[in-house]
C-alpha positions in Angstrom: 0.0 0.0 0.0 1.6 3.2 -0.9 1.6 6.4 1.0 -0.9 9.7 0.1 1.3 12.1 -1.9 1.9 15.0 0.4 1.6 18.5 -1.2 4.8 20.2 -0.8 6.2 22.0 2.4 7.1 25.7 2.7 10.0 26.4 3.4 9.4 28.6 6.6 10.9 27.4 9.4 9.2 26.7 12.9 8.2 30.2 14.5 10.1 32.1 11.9 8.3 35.5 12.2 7.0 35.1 15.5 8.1 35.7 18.8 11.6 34.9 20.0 11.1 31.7 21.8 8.0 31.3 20.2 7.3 27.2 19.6 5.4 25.9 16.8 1.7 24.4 17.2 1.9 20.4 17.5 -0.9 18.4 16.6 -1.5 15.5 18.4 -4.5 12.1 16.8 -5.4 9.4 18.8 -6.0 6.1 16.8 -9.7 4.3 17.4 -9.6 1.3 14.8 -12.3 -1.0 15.0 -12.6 -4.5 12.8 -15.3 -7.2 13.5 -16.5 -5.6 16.9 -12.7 -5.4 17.5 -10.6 -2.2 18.7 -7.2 -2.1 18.5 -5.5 -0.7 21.7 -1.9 0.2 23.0 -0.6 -1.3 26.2 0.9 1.4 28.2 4.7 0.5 29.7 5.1 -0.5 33.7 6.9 3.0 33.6 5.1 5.3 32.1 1.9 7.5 33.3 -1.2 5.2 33.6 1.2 2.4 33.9 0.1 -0.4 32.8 -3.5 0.3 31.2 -4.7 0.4 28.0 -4.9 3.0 25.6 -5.8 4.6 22.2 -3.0 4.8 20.2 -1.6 8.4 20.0 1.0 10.5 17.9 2.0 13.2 16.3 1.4 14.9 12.7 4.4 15.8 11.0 4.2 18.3 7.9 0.9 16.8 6.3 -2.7 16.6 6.8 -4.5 14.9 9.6 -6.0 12.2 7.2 -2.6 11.2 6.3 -1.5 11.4 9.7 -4.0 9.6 10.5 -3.1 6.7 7.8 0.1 6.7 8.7 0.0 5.8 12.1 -2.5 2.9 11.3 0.3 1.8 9.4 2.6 2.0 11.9 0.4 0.7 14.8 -0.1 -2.8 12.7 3.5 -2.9 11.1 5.6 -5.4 13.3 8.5 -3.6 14.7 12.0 -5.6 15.5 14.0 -4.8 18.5 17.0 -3.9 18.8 
């Protein structure tokens, strides 16, 4: 499955023009997929907050649109990870 063709990026960098210090708006999606009655849901670490529970899977949008954000961390949510 190939990924959405992004439209391209300006080349303004992060609070350039703003306020010295200034940091740029991040925008954070949270993940609900449902097949057959079934939800796919992240398993908080022992460490982290909410140790231990169960979550929706969150992250962050880089330079492109929420739908491909979106899309994009479906894939990586169900893509098998090695470790290292």
């Amino acid at each position: 499955m190939g990924r959405p063709s992004l439209p391209p990026v300006s080349g303004r960098q992060p609070g350039a023009g703003s306020r010295s210090g200034s940091v740029p708006h991040v925008v954070g999606v949270h993940l609900y997929l449902e097949q057959d009655g079934r939800v796919l849901l992240g398993l908080r670490h022992p460490s982290a907050f909410a140790a231990s529970t169960h979550h929706f899977r969150p992250g962050h949008c880089e330079p492109e649109s929420a739908v491909s954000c979106l899309v994009r961390e479906a894939e990586e949510a169900v893509t098998p990870r090695s470790r290292t």
